[in-house]
N, C-alpha and C positions, 0 to 999 in steps of 0.2 A: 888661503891656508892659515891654521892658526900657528903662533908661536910654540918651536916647541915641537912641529912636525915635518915632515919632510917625503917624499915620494922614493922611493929605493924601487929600482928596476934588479928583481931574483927571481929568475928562471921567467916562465912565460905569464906571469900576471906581473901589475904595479901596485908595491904596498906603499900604505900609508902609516906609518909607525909612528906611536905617539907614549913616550915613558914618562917616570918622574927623573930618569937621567937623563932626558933630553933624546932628541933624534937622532944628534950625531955620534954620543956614544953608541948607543944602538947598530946604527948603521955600521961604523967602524968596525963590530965586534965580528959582525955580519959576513963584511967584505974579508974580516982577517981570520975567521976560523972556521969560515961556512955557516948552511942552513938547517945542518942536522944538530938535534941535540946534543950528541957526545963529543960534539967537537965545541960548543958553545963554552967560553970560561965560567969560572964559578959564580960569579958575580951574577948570573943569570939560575943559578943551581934553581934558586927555589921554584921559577916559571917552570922549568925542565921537570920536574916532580911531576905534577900531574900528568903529561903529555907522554914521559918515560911509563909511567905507573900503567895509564891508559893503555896505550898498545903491548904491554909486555902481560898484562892482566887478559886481554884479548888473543892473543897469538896465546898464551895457554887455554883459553877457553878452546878456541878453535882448534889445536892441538885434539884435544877430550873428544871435539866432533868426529875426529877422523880416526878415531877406533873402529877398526871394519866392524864389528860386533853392531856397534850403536848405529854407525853411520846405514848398515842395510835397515836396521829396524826404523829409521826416521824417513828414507828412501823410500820403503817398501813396506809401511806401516800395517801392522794385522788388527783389525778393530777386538776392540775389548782385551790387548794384551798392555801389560804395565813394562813402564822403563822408567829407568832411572836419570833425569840429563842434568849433567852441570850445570854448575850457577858461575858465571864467571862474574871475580869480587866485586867489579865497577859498576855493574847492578843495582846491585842495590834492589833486592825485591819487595814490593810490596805485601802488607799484613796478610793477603787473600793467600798467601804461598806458607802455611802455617803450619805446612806438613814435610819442611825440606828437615833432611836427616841427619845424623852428627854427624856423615863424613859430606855436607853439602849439596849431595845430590836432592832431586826433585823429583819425587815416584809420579806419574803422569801416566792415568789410563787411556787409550790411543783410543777415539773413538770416530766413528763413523762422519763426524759432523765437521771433525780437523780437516779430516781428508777434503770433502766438500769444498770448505773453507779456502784451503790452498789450492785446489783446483779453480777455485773463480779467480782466487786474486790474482794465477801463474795466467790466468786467460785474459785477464782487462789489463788496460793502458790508463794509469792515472789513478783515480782514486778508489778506495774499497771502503764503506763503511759501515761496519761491524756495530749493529743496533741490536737493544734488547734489554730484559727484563734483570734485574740483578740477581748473579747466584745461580745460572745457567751454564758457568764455564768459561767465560768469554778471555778472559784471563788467562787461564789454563791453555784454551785453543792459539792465543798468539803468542805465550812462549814456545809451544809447542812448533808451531810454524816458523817463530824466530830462528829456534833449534833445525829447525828443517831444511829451510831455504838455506843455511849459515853451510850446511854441509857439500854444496854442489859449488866447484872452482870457480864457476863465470859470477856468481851470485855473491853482492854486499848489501852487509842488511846492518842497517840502524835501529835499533831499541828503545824506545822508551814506557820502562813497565808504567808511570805516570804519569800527568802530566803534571801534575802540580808539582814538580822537580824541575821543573823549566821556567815556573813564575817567576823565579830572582834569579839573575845571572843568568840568563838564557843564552844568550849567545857564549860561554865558557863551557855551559854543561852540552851544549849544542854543537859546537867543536867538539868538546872529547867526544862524543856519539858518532863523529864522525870517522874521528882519528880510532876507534875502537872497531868498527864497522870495515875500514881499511886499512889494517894494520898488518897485512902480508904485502901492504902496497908499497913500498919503500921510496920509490920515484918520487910516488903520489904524496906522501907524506913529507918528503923533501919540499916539495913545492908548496904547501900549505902551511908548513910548521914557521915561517914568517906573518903569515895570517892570523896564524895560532896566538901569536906573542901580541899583537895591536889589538886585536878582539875589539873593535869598533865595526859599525855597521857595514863600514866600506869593504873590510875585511868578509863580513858575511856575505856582502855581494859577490866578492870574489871567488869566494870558497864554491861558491853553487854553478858561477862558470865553467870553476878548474873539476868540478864534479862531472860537470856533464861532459866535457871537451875528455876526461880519462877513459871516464866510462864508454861514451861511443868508441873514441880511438881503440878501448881494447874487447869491446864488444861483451861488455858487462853486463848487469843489472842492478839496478840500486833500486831495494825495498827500505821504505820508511816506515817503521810501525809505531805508532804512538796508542797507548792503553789510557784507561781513563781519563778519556778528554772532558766528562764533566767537573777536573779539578783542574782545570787552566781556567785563571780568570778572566771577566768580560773582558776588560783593558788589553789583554795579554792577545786575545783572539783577534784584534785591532789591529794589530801591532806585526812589524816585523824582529824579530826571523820566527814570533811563534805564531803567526796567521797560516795557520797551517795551507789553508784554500789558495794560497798562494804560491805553495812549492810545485805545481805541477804547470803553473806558469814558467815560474825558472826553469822547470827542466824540463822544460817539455819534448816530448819523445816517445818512443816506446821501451825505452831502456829502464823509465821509471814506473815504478809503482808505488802508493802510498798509501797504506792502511790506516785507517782509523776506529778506534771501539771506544764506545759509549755507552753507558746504561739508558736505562729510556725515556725520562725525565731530563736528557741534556737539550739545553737551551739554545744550542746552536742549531737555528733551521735550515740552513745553506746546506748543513751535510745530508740532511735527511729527505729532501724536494729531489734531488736527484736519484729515482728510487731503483735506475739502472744501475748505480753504485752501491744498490744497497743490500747486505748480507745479514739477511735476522734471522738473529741466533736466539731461540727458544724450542729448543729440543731436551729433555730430560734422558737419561741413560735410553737406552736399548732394553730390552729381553738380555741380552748376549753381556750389554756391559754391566748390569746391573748384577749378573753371576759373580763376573769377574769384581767386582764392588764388595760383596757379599764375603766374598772368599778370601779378600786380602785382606778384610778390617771383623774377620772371623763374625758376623755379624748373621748370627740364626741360622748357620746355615744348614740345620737339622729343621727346618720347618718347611713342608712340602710347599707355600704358598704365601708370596707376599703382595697378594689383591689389596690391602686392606693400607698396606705400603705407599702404594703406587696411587693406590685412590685418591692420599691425603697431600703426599707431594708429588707427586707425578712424575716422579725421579728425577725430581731437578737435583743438582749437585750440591747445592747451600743446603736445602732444608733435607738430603739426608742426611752431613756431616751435622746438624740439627738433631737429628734422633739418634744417632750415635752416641753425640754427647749427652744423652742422656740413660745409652747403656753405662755408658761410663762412669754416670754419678752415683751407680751402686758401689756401696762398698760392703765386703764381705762382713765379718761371717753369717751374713741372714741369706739365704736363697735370692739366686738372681732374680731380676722381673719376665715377668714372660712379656710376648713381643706387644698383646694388647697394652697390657699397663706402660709400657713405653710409649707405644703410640698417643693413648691416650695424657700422659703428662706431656707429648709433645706439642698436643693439639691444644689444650690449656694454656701453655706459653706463649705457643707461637701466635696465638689470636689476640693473646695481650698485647705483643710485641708489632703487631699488623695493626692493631689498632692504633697504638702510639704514635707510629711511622705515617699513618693515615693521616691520622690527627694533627703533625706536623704540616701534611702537604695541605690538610685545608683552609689551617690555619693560613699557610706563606699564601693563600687566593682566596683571602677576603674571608674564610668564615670567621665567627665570632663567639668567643667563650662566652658561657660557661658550656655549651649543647654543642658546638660544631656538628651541627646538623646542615645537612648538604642542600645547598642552595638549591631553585627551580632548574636553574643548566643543569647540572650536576644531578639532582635527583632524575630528570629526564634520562640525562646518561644511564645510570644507572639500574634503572628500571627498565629500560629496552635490554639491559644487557641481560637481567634476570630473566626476561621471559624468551630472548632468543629475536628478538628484533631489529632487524636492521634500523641504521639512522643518518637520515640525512646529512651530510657535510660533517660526518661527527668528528673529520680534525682539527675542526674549529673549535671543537668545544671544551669544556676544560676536564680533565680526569688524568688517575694517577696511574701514569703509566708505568709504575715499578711495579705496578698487580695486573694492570688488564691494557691491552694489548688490540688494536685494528684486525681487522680482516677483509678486504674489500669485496664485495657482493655485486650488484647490478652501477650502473654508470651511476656515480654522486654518490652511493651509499656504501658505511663502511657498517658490520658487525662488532662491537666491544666484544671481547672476549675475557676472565680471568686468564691469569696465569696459573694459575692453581687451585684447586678445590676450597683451599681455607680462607684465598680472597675473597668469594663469592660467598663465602658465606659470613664475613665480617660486611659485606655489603647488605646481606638480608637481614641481619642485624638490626644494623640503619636505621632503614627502608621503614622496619616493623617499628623502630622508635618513634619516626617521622608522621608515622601513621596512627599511633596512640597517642597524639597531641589532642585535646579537644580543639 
């Protein structure tokens, strides 16, 4: 043991406490004022901040959930209807949420694909992982789930809209997600909040015992959702307590569930080989939600028919708030655009902007300026995909799967697919360059 530390037996685990005041002030303060923070002296105020902050930021959130109004619409969800769900502060949401409102709330159209969603993950034991193309919702569908599962009594859920919020200080931001997650749990948070204060690994081992030993004894469930896992570093992935592949060892049970979402370019293959884990989210609006899309963001909705719409995005959710912003960069007093001319500067950008994005990923695997023209792997790829051909082993091969997307066909062979109409056609593009070489 080093200098400086010391082992205190508080309630049913053994900490290991280690300050700049030493063990034994610690320990002392411990034995003479208790394990709750409001009883802790001020000498300790500033640790007590966050951990106060945390659960009292929570227990208001969860409060907001159990408005009968909200609580039956997240219950009993109607697809294609809108609601509005708190943000509770300790969030911290990411940039994708760029439409919450000035009193906080987060308008969220309820779509057929959530419901899905939380139906697999309420049915598996262990891990859930949430794959796909970016700009399909994926975001949108696990707050919405976070919101969801948060509202039923037996059920504790852990958040994290990214991961790249857990690369430094992981095990503090890690704790509070916990202490936020259980924050109606008072016992539970007694017995932890010594944990709280060492924030060393030892502690994190403990924390995942005293997790599971509560939850079974009161017949819980603990959902972990962590969102953009392709911003947790390699190192980090390594590493405990953010080895995610790791938690369902600690707890293993059926008490737990642990989600994960990724865009489809994430480099962690472990999540993605177990494809009974795996939930791909590449669905575009409905018919039904796309009214309801229409109707909220007042968007043409005197035009009998939006074929021409649907052709170019396929109602994926990125690229219509994409044409959108581009009713919006009319400014009066000249005549709005009609819905062609929007389409059409949408298709202009956005092909520039697929190309750059392209450009990038061929650059990171090997092509070579000034042409990044697509290698023999790669043009192969690509060229089965234009004409509709399956290909052998093609998850070996290399291609950008933020535009096109597997489909498994006969045994060994998978189908590329775009994800949208303007992928495929920044592909034929290419193709046509590749092929006017002498």
């Amino acid at each position: 043991m080093e200098e400086g530390e010391q082992n205190d037996y508080i309630g049913p685990v053994s900490v290991r406490i280690k300050t700049s005041r030493g063990a034994d002030d610690l320990s002392n303060d411990l034995r003479a004022y208790g394990s709750t923070p409001s009883k802790l002296p001020s000498v300790l105020a500033e640790r007590d901040d966050w951990w106060i902050d945390q659960i009292t930021q929570s227990q208001a959130f969860l409060s907001a959930l159990d408005d009968p109004a909200l609580k039956q619409q997240l219950q009993n969800p109607t697809v294609a209807n809108y609601i509005n769900l708190p943000i509770p502060a300790y969030v911290g949401l990411t940039s994708r949420f760029s439409n919450v409102e000035e009193n906080a709330l987060l308008p969220i159209i309820q779509r057929q694909i959530f419901t899905d969603l939380q139906t697999f993950v309420q049915a598996k034991e262990g891990l859930t992982y949430v794959h796909g193309p970016h700009g399909f919702g994926k975001s949108f569908a696990l707050y919405h789930l976070f919101c969801a599962l948060s509202t039923y009594p037996n059920n504790r859920v852990l958040y994290i809209p990214d991961c790249d919020m857990i690369n430094d200080a992981s095990i503090r931001k890690l704790f509070k997600a916990v202490a936020a997650a259980f924050a109606l749990d008072e016992e539970f948070l007694k017995m932890i909040y010594p944990l709280a204060l060492s924030l060393t690994y030892n502690s994190w081992d403990n924390l995942m015992d005293c997790i599971k030993r509560h939850c079974v004894i009161n017949k819980l469930t603990f959902f972990a959702i962590f969102d953009q896992h392709n911003g947790l570093k390699q190192e980090q992935r390594r590493s405990e307590p953010t080895d995610l592949l790791l938690w369902p060892q600690y707890l293993n049970g059926p008490f737990f569930k642990l989600i994960i979402s990724a865009s489809a370019n994430n480099d962690d293959q472990p999540l993605t080989k177990d494809t009974v884990s795996l939930f791909p989210f590449m669905e575009g609006l409905s018919p039904i939600e796309l009214s309801a899309w229409r109707a909220k963001n007042a968007f043409f909705v005197n035009e009998a028919s939006l074929d021409e719409l649907t052709e170019l995005t396929r109602n994926i959710p990125y690229e219509l708030s994409r044409v959108l912003d581009k009713v919006h960069e009319h400014k009066p007093p000249g005549p709005p655009p009609s819905l062609r001319q929007v389409l059409a500067s949408y298709r202009g950008d956005r092909l520039l902007d697929l190309n750059d994005s392209h450009d990038k990923y061929l650059k990171d695997h090997g092509a070579t300026e000034p042409d990044l023209r697509y290698g023999l792997v790669e043009h192969k790829c690509m060229l089965y995909m234009t004409v509709g051909i399956p290909l052998a082993s093609a998850e070996r091969h290399v291609f950008d799967r933020q535009f096109f997307f597997l489909t498994p066909q006969s045994e060994g062979f998978h189908l590329i697919r775009p994800s949208f109409p303007l992928a495929l056609e920044m592909v034929l593009a290419r193709l046509q360059s590749l092929a006017d070489v002498p």
